[in-house]
N, C-alpha and C positions, 0 to 999 in steps of 0.2 A: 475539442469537443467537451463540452459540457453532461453533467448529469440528464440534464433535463433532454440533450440533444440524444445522449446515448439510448435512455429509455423509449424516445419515440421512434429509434431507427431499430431497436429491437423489438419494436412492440409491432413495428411494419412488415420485418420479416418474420417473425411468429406468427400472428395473426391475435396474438394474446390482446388483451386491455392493455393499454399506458398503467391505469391501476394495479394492474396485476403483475405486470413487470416490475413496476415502483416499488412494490411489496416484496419480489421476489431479489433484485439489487438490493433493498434494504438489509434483506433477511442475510444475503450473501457478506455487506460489510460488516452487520453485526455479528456475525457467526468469524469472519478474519481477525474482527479485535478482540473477540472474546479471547481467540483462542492466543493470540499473540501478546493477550495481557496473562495468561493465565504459562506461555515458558513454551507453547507447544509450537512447531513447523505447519503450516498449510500448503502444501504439495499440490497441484494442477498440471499431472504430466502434461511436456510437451507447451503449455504457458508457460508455468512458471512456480516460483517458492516464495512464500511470502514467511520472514522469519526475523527473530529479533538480534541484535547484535550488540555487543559488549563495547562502549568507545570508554578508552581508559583515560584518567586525569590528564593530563595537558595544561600548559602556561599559554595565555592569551595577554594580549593587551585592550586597555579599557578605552577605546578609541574618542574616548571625549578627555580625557586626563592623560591618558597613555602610560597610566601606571602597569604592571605586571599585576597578572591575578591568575589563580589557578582555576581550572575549572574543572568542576568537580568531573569525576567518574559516570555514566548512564549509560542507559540501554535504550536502544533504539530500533526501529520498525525499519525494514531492508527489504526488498524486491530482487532475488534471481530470474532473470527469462529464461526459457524454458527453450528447446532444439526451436521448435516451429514458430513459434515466436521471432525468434533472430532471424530465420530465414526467410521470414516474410517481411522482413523490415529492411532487409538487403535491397 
């Protein structure tokens, strides 16, 4: 499923506008990356935690030469599911 499919199967059970759900998904991711740029947890009992995580340097190889390279240290954006979530996906 797509964005676009999400917003009209939520806008059908609602009874909302496509518009106004478009706005309201928006408003939702912009408010996840704000917060998961700025160090903070987004918690959705029962969904899920959306949160950043620490991957530490690491040796790769550079698949076109196959020399060794390091790669640096970053943070990255992580997804925990939440009880109801797994249990609906069983």
């Amino acid at each position: 499923m797509n964005k676009n499919e999400l917003v009209t199967r939520i806008s059908e059970k609602s009874g909302m506008t496509k518009k106004d759900v478009e706005s309201v998904l928006n408003g939702f991711m912009n408010e996840v990356t704000d917060a998961l740029g700025s160090g903070e947890k987004v918690q959705l009992i029962g969904f899920g935690t959306f949160e950043t995580r620490k991957r530490s340097s690491r040796n790769g190889r550079n698949p076109q030469t196959g020399d060794t390279i390091t790669i640096p240290e970053s943070t990255i954006p992580a997804f925990k599911a939440g009880s109801r979530l797994k249990d609906a996906v069983k």
